[in-house]
N, C-alpha and C positions, 0 to 999 in steps of 0.2 A: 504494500500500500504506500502511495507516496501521501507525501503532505497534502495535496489537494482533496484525494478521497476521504484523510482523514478528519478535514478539516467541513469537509459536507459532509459527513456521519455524525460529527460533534453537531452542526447547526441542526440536520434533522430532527437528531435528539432532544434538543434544547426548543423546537418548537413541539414537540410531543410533550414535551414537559408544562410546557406555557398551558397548554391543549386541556390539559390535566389539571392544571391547578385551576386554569381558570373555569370547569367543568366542575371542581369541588367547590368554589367560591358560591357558583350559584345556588349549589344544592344544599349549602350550608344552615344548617337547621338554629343555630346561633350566633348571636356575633362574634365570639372570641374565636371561633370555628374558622368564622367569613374571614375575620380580620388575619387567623394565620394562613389560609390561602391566598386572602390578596397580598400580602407581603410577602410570600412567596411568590407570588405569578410576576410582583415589580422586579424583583430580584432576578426571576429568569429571564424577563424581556432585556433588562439590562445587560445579561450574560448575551442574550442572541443578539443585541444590538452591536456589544463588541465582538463578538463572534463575525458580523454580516461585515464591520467596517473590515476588518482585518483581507478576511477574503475578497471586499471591493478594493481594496488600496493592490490588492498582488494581481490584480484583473481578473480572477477565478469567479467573481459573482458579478458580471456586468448590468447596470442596470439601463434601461432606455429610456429615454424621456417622450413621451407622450406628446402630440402635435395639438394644435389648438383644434386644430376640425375632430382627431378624438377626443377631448375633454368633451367639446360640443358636444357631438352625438350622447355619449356616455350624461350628459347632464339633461338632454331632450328627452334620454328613454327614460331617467328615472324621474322628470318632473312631472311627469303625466299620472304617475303613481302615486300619487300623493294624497 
């Protein structure tokens, strides 16, 4: 395994993680409950957020910027929904 595969096996993990906590937060039958899944779920976003920069800066996770006519569209389909 080089470092790239291993470093998208760490991020998959770490959004399954997110997935999880934050799937226990809602189902949280008390606050102290709630409150220790959401400080866990901040905690992991934080972990994938440095996880995402790290692989965006090596060019491994490239991200695209979206054009104004897609924003458009995307905001026409879901303003009808409303």
């Amino acid at each position: 395994m080089n470092d790239q595969s291993i470093m998208e096996n760490i991020l998959l993990t770490t959004k399954g993680v997110c997935d999880l906590y934050m799937h226990g937060a809602i189902e949280s039958a008390t606050q102290n409950v709630q409150q220790t899944f959401d400080t866990a779920l901040n905690d992991s976003l934080c972990m994938q957020s440095d996880i995402y920069q790290k692989m965006s800066q090596k060019g491994w996770y490239p991200a695209q910027q979206a054009d104004q006519q897609q924003i458009n569209q995307v905001r026409q389909k879901y303003a009808g929904q409303r």
